[in-house]
C-alpha positions in Angstrom: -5.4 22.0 24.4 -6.8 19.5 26.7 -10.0 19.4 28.4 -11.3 20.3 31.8 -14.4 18.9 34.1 -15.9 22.0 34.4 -16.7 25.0 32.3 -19.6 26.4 30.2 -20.3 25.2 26.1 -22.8 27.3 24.4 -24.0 25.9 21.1 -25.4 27.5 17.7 -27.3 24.4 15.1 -28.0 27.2 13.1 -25.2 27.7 11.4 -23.3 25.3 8.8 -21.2 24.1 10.2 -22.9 23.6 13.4 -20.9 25.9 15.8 -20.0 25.4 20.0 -18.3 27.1 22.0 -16.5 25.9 25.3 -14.9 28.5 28.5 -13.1 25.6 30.8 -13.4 26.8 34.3 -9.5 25.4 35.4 -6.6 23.9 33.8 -4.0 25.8 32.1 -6.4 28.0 29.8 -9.1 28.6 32.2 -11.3 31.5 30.7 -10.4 31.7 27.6 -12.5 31.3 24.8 -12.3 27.4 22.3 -14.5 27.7 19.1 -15.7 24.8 17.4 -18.0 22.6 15.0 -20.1 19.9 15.5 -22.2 17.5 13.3 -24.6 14.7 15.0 -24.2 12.0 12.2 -26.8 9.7 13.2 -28.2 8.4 16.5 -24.8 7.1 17.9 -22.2 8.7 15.9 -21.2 12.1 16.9 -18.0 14.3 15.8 -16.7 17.8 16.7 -13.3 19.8 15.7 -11.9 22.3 18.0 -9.1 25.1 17.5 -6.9 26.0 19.9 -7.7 28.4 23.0 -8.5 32.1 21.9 -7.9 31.2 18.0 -10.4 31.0 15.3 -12.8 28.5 15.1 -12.4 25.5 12.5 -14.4 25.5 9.4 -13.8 21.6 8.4 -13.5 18.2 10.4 -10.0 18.1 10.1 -6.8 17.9 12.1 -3.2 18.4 10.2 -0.1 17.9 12.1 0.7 21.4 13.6 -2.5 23.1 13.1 -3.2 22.7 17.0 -6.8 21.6 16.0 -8.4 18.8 18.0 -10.5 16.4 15.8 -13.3 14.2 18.0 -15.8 11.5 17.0 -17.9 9.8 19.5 -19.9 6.6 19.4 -22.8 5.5 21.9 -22.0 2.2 22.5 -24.9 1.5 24.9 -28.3 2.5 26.9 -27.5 6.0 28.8 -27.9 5.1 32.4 -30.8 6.4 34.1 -31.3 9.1 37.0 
């Protein structure tokens, strides 16, 4: 799937899982629609599965071999740098 530097994400915390949605602006699939899910595990631990351009969205954190689902976790690993 890849990623691109700029695009719109539109998120939903309301639902379980949390739910985002991401339109990448360039790139080979500029415009089209990626579903996801989210969870903020604690202050510095973050995590988020994404299916593949136009398909459904994931309903679990997890990534088999083929399914074209893209499986994230992110750790702050210092102070976010100011203005």
């Amino acid at each position: 799937m890849g990623t691109h530097p700029q695009g719109t994400f539109t998120v939903n915390p309301d639902t379980k899982p949390k739910q985002v949605d991401s339109i990448a602006e360039g790139g080979p699939h500029a415009g089209q629609l990626t579903r996801g899910i989210y969870e903020i595990l604690d202050a510095t631990d973050k995590r988020a599965c994404w299916g593949t351009p136009g398909g459904p969205r994931p309903t679990v954190f997890k990534s088999a071999p083929g399914s074209g689902w893209i499986l994230q976790y992110w750790k702050k690993i210092g102070q976010v740098p100011s203005g």
